[in-house]
HTML snippet that shows the backbone in 3Dmol.js (N, CA, C, O; Angstrom):
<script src="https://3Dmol.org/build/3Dmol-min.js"></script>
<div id="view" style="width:600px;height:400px;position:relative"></div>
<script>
const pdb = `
ATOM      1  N   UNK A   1      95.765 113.308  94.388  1.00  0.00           N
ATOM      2  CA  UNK A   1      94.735 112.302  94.576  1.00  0.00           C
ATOM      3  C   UNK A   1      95.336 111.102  95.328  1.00  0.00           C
ATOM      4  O   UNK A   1      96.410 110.542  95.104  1.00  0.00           O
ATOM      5  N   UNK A   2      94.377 110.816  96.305  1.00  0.00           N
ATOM      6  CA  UNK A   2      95.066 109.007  97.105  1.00  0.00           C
ATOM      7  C   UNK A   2      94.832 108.157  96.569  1.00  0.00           C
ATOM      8  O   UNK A   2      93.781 107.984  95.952  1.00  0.00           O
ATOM      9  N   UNK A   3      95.903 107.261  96.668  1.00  0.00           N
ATOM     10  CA  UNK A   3      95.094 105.872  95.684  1.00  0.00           C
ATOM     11  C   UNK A   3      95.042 105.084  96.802  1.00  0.00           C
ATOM     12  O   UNK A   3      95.679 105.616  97.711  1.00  0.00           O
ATOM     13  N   UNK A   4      94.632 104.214  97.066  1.00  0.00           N
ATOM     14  CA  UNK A   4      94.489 102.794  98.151  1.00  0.00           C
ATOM     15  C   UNK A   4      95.087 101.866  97.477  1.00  0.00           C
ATOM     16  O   UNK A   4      94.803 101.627  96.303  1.00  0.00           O
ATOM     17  N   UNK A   5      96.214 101.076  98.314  1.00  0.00           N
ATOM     18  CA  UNK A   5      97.146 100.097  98.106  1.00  0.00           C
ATOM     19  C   UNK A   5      96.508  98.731  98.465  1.00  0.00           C
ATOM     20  O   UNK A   5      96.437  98.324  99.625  1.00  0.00           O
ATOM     21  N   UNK A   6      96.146  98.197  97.613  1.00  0.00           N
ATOM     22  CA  UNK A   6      95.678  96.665  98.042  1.00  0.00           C
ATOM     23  C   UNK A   6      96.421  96.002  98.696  1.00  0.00           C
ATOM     24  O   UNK A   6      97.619  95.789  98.510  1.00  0.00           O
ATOM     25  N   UNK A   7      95.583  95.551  99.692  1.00  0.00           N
ATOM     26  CA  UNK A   7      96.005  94.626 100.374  1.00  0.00           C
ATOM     27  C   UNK A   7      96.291  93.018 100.277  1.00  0.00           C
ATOM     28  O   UNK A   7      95.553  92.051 100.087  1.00  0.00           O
ATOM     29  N   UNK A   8      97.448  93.142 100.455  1.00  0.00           N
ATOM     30  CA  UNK A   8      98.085  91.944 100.282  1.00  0.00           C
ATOM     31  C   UNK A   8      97.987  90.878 100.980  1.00  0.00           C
ATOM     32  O   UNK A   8      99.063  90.763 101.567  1.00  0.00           O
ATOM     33  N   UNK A   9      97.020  89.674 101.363  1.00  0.00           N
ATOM     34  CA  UNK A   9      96.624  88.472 102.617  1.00  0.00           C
ATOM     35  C   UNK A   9      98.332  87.925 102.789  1.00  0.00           C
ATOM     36  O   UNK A   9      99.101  87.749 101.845  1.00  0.00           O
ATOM     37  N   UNK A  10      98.584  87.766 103.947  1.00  0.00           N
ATOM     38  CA  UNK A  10      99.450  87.000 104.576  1.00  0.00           C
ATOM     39  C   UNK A  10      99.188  85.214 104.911  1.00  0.00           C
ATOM     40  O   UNK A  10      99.197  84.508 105.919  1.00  0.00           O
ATOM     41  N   UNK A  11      99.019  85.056 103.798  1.00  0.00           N
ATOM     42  CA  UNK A  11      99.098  83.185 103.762  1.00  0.00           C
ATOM     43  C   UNK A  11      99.971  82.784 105.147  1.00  0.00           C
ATOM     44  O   UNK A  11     101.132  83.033 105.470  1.00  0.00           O
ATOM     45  N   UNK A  12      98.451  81.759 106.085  1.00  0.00           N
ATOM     46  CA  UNK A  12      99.540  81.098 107.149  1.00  0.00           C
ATOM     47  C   UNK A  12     100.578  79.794 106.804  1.00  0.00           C
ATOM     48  O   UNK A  12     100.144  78.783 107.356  1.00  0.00           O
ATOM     49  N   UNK A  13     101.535  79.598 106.223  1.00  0.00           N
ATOM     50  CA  UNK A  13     102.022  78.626 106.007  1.00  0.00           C
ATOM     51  C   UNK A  13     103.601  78.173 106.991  1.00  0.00           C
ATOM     52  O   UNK A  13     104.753  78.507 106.716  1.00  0.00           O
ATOM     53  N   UNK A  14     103.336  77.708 107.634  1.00  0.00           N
ATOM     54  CA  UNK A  14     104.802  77.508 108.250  1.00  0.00           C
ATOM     55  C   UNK A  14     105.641  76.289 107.807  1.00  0.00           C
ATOM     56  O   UNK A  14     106.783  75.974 108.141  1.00  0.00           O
ATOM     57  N   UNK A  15     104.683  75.626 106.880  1.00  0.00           N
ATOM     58  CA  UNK A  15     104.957  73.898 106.164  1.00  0.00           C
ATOM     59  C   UNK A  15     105.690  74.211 104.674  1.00  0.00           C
ATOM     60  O   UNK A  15     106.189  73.400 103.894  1.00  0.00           O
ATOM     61  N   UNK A  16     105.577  75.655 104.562  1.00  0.00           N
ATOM     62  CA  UNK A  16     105.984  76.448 102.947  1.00  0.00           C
ATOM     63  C   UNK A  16     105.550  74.960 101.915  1.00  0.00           C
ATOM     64  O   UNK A  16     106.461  74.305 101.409  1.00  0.00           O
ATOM     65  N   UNK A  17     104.346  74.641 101.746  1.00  0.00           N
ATOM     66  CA  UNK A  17     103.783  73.704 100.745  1.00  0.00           C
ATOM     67  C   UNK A  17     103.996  74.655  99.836  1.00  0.00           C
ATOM     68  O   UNK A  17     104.156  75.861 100.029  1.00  0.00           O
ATOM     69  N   UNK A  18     103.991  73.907  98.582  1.00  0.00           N
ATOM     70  CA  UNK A  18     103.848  74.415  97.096  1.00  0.00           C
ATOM     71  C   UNK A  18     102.571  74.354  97.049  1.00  0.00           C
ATOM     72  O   UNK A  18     101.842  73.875  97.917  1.00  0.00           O
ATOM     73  N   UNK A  19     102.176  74.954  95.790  1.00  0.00           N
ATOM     74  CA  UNK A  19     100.497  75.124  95.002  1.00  0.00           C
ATOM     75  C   UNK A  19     100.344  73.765  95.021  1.00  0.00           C
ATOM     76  O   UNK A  19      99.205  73.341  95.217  1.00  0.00           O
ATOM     77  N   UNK A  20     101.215  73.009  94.865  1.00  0.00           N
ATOM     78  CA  UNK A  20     100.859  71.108  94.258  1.00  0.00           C
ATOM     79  C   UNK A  20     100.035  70.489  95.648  1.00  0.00           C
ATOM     80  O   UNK A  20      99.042  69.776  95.788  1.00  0.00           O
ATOM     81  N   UNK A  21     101.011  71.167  96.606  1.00  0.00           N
ATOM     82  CA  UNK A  21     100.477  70.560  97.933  1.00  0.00           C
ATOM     83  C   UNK A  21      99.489  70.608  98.523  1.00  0.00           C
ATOM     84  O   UNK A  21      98.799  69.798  99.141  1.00  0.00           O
ATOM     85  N   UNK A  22      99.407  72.625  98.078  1.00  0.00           N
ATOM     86  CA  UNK A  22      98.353  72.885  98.859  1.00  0.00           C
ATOM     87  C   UNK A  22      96.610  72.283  98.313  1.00  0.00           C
ATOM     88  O   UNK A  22      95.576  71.919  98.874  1.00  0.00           O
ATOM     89  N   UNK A  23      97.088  72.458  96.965  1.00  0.00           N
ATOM     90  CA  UNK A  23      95.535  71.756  96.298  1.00  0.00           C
ATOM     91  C   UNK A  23      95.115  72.908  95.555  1.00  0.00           C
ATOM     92  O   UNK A  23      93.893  72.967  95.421  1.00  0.00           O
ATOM     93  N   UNK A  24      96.028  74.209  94.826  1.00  0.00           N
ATOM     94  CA  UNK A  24      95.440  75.059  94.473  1.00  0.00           C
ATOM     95  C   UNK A  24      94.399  75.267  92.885  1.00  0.00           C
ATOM     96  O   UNK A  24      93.625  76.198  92.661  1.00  0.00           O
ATOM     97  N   UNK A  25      94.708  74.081  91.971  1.00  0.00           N
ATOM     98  CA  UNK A  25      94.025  73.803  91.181  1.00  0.00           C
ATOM     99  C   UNK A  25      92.736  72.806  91.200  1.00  0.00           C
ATOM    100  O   UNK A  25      91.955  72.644  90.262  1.00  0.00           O
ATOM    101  N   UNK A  26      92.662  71.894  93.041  1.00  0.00           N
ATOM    102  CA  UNK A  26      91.671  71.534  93.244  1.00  0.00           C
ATOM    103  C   UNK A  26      90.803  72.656  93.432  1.00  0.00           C
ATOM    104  O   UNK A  26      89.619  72.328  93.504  1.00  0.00           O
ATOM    105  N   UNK A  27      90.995  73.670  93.515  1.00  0.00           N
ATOM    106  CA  UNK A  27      90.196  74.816  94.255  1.00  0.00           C
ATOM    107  C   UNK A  27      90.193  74.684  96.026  1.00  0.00           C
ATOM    108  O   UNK A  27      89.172  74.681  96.713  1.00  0.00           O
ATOM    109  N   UNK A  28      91.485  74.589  96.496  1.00  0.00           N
ATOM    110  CA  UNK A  28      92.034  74.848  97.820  1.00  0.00           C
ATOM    111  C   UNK A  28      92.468  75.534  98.026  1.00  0.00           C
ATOM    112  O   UNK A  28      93.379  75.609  97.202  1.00  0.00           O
ATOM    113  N   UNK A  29      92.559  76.730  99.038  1.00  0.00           N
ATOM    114  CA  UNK A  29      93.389  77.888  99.206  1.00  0.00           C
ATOM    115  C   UNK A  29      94.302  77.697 101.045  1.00  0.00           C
ATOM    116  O   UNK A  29      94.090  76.712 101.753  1.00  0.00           O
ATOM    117  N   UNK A  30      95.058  78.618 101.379  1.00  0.00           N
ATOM    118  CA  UNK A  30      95.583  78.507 102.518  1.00  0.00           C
ATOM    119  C   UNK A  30      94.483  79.393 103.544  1.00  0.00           C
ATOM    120  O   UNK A  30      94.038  80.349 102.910  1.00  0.00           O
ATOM    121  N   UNK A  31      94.037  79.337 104.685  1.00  0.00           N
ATOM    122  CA  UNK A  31      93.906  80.199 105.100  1.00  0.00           C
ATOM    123  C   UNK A  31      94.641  81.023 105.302  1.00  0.00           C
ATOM    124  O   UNK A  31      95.848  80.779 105.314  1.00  0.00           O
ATOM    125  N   UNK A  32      94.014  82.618 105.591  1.00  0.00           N
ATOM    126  CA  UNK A  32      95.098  84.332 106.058  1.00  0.00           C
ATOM    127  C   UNK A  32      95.734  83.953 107.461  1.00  0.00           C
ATOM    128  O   UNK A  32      95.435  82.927 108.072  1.00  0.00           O
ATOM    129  N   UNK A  33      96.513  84.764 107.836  1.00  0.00           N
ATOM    130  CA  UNK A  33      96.985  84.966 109.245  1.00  0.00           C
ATOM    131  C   UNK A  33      95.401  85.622 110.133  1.00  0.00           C
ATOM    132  O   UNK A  33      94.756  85.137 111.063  1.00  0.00           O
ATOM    133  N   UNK A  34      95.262  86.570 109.538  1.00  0.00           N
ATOM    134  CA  UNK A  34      93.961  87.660 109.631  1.00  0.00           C
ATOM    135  C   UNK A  34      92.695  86.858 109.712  1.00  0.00           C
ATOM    136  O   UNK A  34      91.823  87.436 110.360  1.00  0.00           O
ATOM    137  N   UNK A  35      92.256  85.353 109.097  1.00  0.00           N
ATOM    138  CA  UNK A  35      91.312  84.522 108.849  1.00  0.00           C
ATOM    139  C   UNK A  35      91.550  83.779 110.418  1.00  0.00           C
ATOM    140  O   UNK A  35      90.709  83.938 111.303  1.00  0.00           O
ATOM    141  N   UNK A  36      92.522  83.139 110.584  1.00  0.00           N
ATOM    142  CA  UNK A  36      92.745  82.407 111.405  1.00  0.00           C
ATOM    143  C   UNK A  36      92.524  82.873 112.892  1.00  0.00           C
ATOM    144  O   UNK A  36      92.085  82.287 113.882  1.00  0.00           O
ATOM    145  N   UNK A  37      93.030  84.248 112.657  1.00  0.00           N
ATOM    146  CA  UNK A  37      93.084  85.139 114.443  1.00  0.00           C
ATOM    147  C   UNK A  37      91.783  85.676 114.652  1.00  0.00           C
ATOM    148  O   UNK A  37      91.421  86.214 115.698  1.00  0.00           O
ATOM    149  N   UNK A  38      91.033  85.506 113.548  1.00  0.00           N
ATOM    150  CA  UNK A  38      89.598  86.297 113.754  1.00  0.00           C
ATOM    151  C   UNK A  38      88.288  84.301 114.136  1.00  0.00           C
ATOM    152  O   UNK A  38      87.194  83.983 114.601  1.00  0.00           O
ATOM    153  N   UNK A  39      89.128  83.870 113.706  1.00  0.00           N
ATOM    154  CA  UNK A  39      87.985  82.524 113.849  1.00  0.00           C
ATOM    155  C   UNK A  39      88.294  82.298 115.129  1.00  0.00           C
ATOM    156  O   UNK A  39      89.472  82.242 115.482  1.00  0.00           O
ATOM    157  N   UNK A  40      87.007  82.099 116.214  1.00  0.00           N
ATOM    158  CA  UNK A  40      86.862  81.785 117.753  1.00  0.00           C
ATOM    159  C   UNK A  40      87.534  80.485 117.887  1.00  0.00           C
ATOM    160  O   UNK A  40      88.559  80.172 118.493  1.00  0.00           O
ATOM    161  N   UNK A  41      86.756  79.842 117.213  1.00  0.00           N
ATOM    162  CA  UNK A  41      87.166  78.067 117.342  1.00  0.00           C
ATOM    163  C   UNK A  41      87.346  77.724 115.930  1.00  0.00           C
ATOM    164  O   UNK A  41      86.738  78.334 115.050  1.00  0.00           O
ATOM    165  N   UNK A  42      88.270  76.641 115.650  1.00  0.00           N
ATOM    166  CA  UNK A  42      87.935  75.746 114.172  1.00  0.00           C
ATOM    167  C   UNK A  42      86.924  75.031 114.403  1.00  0.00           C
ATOM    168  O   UNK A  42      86.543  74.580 115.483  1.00  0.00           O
ATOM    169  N   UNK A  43      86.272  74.871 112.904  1.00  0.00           N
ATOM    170  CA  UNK A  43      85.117  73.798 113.006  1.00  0.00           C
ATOM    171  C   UNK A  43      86.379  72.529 112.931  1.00  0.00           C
ATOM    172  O   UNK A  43      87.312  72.484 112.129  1.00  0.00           O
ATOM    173  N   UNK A  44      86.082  71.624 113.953  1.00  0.00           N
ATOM    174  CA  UNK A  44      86.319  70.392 114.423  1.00  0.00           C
ATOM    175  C   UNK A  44      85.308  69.328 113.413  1.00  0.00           C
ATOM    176  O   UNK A  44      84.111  69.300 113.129  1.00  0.00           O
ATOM    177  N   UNK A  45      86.445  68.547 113.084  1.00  0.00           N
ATOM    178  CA  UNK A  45      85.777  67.412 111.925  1.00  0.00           C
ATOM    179  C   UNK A  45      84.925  67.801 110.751  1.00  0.00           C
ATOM    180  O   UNK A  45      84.195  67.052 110.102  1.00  0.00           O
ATOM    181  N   UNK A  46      85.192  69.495 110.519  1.00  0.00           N
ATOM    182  CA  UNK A  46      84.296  69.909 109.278  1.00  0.00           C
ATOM    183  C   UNK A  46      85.167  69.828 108.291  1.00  0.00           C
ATOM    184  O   UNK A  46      86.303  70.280 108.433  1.00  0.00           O
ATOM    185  N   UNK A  47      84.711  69.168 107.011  1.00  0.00           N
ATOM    186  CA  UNK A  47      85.159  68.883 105.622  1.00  0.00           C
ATOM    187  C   UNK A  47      85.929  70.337 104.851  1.00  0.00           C
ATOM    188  O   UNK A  47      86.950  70.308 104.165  1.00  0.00           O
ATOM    189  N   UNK A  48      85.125  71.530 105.190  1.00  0.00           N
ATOM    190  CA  UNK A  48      85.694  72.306 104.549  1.00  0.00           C
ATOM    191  C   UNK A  48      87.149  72.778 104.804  1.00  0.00           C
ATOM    192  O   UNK A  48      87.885  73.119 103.878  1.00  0.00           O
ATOM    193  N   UNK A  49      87.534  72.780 106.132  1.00  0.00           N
ATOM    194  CA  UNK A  49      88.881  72.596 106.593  1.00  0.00           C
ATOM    195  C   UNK A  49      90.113  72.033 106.693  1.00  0.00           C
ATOM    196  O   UNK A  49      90.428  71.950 107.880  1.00  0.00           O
ATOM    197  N   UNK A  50      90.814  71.678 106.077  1.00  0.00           N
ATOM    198  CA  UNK A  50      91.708  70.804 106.527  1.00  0.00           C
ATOM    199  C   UNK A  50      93.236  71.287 107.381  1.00  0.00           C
ATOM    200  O   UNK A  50      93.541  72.471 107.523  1.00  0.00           O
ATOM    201  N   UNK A  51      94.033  70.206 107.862  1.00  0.00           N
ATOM    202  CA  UNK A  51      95.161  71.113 108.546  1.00  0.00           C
ATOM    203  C   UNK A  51      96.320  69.815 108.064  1.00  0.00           C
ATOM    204  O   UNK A  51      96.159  68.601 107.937  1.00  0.00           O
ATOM    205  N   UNK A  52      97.518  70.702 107.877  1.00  0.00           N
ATOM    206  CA  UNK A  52      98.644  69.747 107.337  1.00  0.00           C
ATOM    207  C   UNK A  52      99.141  69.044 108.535  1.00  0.00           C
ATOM    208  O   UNK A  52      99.415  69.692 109.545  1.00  0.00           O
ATOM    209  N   UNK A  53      99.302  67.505 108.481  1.00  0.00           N
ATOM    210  CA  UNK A  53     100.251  66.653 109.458  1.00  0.00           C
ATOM    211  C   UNK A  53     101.585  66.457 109.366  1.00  0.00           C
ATOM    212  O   UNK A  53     102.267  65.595 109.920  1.00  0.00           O
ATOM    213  N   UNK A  54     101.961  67.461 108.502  1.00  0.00           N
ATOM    214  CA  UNK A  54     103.396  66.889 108.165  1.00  0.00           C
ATOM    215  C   UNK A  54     103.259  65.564 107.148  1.00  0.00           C
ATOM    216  O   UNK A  54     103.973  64.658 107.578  1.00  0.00           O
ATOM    217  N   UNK A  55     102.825  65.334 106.400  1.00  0.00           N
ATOM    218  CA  UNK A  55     102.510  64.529 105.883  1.00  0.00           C
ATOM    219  C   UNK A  55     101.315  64.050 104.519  1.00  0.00           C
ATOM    220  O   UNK A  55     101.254  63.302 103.543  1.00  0.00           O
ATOM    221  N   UNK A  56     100.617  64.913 105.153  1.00  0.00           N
ATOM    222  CA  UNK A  56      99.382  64.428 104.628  1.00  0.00           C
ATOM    223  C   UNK A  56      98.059  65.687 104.899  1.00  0.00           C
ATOM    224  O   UNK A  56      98.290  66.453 105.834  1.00  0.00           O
ATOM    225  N   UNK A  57      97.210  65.826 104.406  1.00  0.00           N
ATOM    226  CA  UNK A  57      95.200  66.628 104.771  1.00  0.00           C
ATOM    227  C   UNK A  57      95.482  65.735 105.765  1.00  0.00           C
ATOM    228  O   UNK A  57      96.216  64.771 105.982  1.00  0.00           O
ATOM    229  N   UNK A  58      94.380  66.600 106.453  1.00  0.00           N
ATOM    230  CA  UNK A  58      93.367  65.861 107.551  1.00  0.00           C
ATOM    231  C   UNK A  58      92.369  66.452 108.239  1.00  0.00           C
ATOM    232  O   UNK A  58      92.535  67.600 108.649  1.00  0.00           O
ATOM    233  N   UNK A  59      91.227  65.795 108.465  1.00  0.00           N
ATOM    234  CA  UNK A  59      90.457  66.793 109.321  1.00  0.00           C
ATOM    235  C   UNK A  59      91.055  67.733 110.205  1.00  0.00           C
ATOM    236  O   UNK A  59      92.072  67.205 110.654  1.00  0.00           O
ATOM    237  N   UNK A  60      90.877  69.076 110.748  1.00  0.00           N
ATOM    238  CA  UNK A  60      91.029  69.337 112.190  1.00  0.00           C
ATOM    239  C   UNK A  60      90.761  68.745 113.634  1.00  0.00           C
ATOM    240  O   UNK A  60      89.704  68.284 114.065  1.00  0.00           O
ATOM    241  N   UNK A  61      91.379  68.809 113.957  1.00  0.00           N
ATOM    242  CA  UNK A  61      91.426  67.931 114.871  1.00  0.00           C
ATOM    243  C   UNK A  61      91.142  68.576 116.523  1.00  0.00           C
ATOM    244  O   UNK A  61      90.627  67.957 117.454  1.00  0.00           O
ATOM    245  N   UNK A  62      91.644  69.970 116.533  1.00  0.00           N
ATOM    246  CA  UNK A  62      91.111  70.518 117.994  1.00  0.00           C
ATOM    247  C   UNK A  62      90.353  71.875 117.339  1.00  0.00           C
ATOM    248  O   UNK A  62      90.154  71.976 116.128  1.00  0.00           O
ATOM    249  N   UNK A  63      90.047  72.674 118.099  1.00  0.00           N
ATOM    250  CA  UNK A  63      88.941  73.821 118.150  1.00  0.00           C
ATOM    251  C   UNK A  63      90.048  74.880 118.085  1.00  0.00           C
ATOM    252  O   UNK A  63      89.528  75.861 117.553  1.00  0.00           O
ATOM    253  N   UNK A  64      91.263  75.132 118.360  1.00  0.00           N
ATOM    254  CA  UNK A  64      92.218  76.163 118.681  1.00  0.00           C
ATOM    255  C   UNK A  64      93.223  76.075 117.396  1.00  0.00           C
ATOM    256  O   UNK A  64      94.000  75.125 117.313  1.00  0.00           O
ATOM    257  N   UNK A  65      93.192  76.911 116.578  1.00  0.00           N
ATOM    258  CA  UNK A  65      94.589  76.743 115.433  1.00  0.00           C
ATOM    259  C   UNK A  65      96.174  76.943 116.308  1.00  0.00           C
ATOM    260  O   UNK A  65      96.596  77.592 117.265  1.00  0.00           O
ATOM    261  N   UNK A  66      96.612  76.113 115.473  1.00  0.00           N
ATOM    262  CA  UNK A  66      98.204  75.681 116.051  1.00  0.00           C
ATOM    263  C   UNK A  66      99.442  76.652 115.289  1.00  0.00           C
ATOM    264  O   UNK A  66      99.811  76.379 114.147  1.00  0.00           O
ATOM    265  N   UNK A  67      99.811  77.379 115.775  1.00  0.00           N
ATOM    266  CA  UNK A  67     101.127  78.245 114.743  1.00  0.00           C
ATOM    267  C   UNK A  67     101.393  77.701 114.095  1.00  0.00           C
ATOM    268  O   UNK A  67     101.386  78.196 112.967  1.00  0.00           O
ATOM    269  N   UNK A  68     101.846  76.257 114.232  1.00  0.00           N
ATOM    270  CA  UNK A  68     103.346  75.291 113.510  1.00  0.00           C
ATOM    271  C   UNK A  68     102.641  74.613 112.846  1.00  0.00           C
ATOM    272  O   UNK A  68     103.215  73.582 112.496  1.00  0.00           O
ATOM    273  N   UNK A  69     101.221  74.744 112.348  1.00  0.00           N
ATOM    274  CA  UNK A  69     100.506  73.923 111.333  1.00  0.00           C
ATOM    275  C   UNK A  69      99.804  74.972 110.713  1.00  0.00           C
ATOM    276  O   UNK A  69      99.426  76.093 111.054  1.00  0.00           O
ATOM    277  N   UNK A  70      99.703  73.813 109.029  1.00  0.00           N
ATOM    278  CA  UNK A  70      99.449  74.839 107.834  1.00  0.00           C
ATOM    279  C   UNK A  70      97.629  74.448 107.910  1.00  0.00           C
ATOM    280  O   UNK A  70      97.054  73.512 108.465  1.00  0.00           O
ATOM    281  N   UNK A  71      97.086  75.611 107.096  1.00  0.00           N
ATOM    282  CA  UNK A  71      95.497  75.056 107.180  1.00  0.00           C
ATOM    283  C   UNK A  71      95.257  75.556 105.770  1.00  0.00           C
ATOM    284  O   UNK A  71      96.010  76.414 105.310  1.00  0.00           O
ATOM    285  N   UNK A  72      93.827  74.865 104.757  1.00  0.00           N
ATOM    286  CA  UNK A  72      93.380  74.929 103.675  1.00  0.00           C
ATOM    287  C   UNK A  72      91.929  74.961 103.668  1.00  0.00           C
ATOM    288  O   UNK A  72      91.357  74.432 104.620  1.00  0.00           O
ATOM    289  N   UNK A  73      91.256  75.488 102.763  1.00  0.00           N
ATOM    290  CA  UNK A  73      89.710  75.593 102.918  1.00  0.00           C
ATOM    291  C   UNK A  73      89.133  75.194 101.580  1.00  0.00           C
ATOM    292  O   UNK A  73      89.833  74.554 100.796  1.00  0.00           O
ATOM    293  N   UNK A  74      88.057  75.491 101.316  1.00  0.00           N
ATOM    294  CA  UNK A  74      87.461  75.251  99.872  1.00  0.00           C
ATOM    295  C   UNK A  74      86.392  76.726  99.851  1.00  0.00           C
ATOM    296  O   UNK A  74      85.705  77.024  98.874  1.00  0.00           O
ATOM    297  N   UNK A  75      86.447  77.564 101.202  1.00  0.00           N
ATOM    298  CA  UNK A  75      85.512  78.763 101.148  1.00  0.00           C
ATOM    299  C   UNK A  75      86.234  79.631 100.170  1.00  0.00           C
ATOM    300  O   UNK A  75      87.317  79.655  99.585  1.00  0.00           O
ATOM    301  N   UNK A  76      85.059  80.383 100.270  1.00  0.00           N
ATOM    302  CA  UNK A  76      85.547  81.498  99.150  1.00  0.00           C
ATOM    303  C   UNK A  76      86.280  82.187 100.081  1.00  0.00           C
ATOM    304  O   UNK A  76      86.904  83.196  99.752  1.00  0.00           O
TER     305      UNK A  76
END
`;
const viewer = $3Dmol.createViewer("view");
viewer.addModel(pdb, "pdb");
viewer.setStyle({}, {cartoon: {color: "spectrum"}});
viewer.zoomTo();
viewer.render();
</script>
């Protein structure tokens, strides 16, 4: 009999935040690698998104995701 191996999401993180950082008990998650390469554009200035500055959240800021930056959502 086959069994099917779940699939495992590839979290984009290149900032390696902790859970603290990312907001995972706010109910924040990272976006996938797989999430990111399939979205045309980011929503620009939408709340549900955010992208790490090295520093700090922040809105998105261009339409194109950046390798060297981490991103977070509140979608399911």
């Amino acid at each position: 009999m086959e069994t099917k191996k779940e699939r495992i999401e590839v979290k984009h993180n290149p900032d390696h935040l902790t859970d603290k950082q990312i907001g995972i008990k706010e109910g924040w998650r990272l976006l996938s690698e797989e999430e990111l390469n399939s979205i045309p554009a980011l929503p620009k200035n939408d709340e549900s998104i955010e992208e790490w500055d090295g520093r700090k959240w922040d809105l998105v800021s261009t339409l194109h995701h950046d390798e060297s930056r981490t991103y977070r959502t509140k979608r399911p």
